[in-house]
Structures are given as structure tokens and as C-alpha cells.
Backbone as CSV, one residue per row, in Angstrom:
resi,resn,N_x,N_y,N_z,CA_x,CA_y,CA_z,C_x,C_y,C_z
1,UNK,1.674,-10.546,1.055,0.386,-11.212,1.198,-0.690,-10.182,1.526
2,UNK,-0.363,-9.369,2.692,-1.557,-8.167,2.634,-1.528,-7.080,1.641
3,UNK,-1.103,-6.911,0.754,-0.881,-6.007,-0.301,-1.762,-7.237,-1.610
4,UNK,-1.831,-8.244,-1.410,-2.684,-8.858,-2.753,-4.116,-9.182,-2.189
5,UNK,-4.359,-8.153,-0.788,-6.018,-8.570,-1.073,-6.418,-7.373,-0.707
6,UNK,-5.761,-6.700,-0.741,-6.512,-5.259,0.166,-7.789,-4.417,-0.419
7,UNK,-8.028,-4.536,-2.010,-9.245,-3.804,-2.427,-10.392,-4.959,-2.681
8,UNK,-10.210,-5.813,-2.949,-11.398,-6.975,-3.463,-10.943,-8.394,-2.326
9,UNK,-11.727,-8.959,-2.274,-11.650,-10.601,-1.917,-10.985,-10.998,-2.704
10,UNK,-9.958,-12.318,-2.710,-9.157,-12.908,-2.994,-9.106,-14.608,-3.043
11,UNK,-8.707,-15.009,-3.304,-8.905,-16.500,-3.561,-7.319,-16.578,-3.491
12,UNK,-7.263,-18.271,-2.680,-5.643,-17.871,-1.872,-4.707,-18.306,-3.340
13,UNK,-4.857,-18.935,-4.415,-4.198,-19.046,-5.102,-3.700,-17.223,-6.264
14,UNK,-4.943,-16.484,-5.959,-4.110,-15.508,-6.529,-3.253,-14.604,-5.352
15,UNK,-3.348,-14.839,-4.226,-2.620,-14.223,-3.594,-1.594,-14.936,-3.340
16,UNK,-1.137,-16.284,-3.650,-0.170,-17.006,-3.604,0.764,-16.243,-5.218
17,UNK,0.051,-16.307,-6.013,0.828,-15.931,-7.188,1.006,-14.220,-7.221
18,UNK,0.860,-13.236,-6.404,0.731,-12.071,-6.391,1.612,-11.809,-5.259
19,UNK,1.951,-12.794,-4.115,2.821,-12.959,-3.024,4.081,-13.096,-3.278
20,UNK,4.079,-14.213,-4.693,4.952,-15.241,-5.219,5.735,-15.665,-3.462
21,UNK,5.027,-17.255,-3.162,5.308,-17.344,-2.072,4.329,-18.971,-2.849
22,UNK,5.382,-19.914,-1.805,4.855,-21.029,-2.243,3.419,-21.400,-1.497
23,UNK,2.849,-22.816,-1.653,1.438,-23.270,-1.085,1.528,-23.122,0.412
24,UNK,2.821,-24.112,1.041,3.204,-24.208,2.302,3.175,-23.146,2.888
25,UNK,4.092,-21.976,1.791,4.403,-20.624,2.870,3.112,-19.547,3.376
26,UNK,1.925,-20.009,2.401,0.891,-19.490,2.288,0.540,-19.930,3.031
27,UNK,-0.251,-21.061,3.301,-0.863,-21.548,4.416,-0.668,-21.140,6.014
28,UNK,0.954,-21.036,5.960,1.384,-20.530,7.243,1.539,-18.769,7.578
29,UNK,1.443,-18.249,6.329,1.252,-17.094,6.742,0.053,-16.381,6.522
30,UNK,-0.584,-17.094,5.772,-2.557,-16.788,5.835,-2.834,-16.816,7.575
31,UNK,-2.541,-18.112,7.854,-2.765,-18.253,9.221,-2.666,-17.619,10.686
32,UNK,-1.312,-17.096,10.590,-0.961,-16.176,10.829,-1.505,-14.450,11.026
33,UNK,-2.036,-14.118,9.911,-2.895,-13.063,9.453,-3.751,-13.098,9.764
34,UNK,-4.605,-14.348,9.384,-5.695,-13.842,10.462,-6.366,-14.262,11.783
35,UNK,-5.031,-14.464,12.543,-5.321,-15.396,13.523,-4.942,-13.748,14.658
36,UNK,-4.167,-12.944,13.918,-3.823,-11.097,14.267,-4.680,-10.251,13.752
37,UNK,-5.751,-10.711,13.445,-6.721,-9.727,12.480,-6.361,-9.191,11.748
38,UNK,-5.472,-9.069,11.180,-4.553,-8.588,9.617,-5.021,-9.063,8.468
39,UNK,-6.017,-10.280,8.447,-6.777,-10.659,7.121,-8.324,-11.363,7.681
40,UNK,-9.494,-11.224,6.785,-10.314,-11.617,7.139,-10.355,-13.063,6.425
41,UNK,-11.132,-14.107,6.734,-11.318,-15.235,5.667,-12.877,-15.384,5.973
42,UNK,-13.470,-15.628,4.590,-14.885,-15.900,4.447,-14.831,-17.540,4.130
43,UNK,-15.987,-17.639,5.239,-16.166,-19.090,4.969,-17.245,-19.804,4.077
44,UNK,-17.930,-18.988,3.803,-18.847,-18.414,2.959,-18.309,-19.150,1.175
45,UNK,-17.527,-18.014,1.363,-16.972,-18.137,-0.351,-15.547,-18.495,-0.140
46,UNK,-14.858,-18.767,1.161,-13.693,-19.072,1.121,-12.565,-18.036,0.401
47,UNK,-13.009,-16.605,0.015,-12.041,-15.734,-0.079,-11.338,-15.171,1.313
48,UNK,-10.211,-14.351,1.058,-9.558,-13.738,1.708,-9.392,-11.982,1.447
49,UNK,-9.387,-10.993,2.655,-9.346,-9.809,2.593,-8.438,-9.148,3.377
50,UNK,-7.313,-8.286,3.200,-6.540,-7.539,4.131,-7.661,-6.498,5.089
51,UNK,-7.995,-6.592,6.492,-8.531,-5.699,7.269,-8.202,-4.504,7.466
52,UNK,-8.844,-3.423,8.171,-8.177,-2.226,7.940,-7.034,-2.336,9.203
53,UNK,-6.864,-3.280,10.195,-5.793,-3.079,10.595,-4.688,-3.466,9.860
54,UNK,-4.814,-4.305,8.935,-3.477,-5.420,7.793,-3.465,-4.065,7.467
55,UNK,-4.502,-3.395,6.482,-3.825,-1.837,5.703,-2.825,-0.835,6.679
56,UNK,-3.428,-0.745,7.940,-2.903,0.307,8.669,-0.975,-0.456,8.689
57,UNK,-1.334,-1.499,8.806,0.216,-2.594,9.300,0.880,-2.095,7.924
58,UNK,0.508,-2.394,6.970,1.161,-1.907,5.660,1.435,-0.678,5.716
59,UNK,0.513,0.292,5.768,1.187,1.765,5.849,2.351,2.101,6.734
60,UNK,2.425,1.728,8.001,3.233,1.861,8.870,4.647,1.189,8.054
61,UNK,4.720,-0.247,7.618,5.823,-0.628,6.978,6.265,0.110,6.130
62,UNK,5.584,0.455,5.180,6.042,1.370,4.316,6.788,2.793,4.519
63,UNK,6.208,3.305,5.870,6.750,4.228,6.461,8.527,4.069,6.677
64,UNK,8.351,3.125,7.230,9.014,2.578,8.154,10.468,2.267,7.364
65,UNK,9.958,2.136,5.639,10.988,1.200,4.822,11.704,2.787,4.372
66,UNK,11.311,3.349,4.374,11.250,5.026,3.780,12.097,5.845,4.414
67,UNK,12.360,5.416,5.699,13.049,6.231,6.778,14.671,4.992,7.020
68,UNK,14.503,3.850,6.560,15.631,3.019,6.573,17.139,3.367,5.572
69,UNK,17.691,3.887,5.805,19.147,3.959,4.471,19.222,2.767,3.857
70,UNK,19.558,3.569,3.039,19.884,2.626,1.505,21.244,2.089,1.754
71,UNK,21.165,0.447,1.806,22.799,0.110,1.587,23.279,-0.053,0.502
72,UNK,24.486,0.772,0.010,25.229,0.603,-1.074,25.645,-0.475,-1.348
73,UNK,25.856,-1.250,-2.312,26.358,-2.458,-2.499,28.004,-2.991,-2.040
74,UNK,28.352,-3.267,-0.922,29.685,-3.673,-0.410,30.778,-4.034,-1.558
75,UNK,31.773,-3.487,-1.437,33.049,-3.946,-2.831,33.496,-5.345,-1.907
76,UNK,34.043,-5.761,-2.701,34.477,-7.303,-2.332,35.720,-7.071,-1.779
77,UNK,35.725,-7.390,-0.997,37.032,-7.261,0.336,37.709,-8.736,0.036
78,UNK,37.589,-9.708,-0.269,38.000,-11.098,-0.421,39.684,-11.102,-0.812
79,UNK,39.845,-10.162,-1.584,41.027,-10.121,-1.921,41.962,-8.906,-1.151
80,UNK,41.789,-8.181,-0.206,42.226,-7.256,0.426,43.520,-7.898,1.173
81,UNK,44.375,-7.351,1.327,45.399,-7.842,1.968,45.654,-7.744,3.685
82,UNK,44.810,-6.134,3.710,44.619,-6.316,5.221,43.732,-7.574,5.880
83,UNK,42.441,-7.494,5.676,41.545,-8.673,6.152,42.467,-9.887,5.608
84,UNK,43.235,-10.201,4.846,43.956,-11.488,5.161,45.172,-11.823,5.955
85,UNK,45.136,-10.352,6.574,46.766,-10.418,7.562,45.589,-10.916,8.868
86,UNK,44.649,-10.216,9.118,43.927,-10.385,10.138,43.303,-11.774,10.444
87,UNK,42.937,-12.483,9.276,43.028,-13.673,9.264,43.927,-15.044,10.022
């Protein structure tokens, strides 16, 4: 959601489709945003804008996702014979 308004104003249906995040989930996390100063809302024109703290919040995530390991995809143990003795 703060990544689909950060250079222009926004109108919540394209940031709903740029979120891909339903009406409901929007509503509650618009709200959210800028109830933390993470998004501005104009009442004006009724757009929406990521603030420079929402940008700073994004950079930091991104940081943040960068420094996390990569999980390899787990082999399927389902059929292992140990985990079914343990069972």
C-alpha cells in the first residue's frame, strides 16, 4: 500500500489494484497509515500519498528484507520413516 502512492496522489481504488488487496483490507489498512503518519489523505480531492515517514518505513523494510536468509524450499518429510517412528 505505501509503495502505490509514494510519487503522485492516488485514488484508493488504484492503490487497491496496485496493493492487490481487497476493499475491506484497504479500508483497514489506509486507516491504519494514516492514523501513524505513514500516508497522507486529502480531503480536498480525496487522494492518498505515502509521507516521507511511510518512504523512510519502506526503506528500512527493504533493508531489513535484504539482510533476512533465503529459505530453501523444505523436501517433503511426509514420507520419512524416522518422523513416523516418532510419531
Amino acid at each position: 500500500i505505501l509503495r502505490s502512492a509514494t510519487k503522485d496522489w492516488e485514488y484508493k481504488t488504484t492503490i487497491m489494484n496496485n496493493a492487490m488487496v481487497s476493499h475491506s483490507q484497504l479500508i483497514r489498512y489506509l486507516a491504519i497509515a494514516v492514523e501513524r503518519g505513514l500516508v497522507n489523505y486529502s480531503e480536498n480531492s480525496g487522494l492518498y500519498r505515502t509521507t516521507e515517514a511511510g518512504q523512510e518505513y519502506l526503506g528500512k523494510y527493504e533493508q531489513l528484507i535484504l539482510l533476512l536468509p533465503t529459505i530453501p524450499e523444505l523436501p517433503d518429510l511426509s514420507d520419512s520413516e524416522e518422523i513416523q517412528q516418532e510419531i
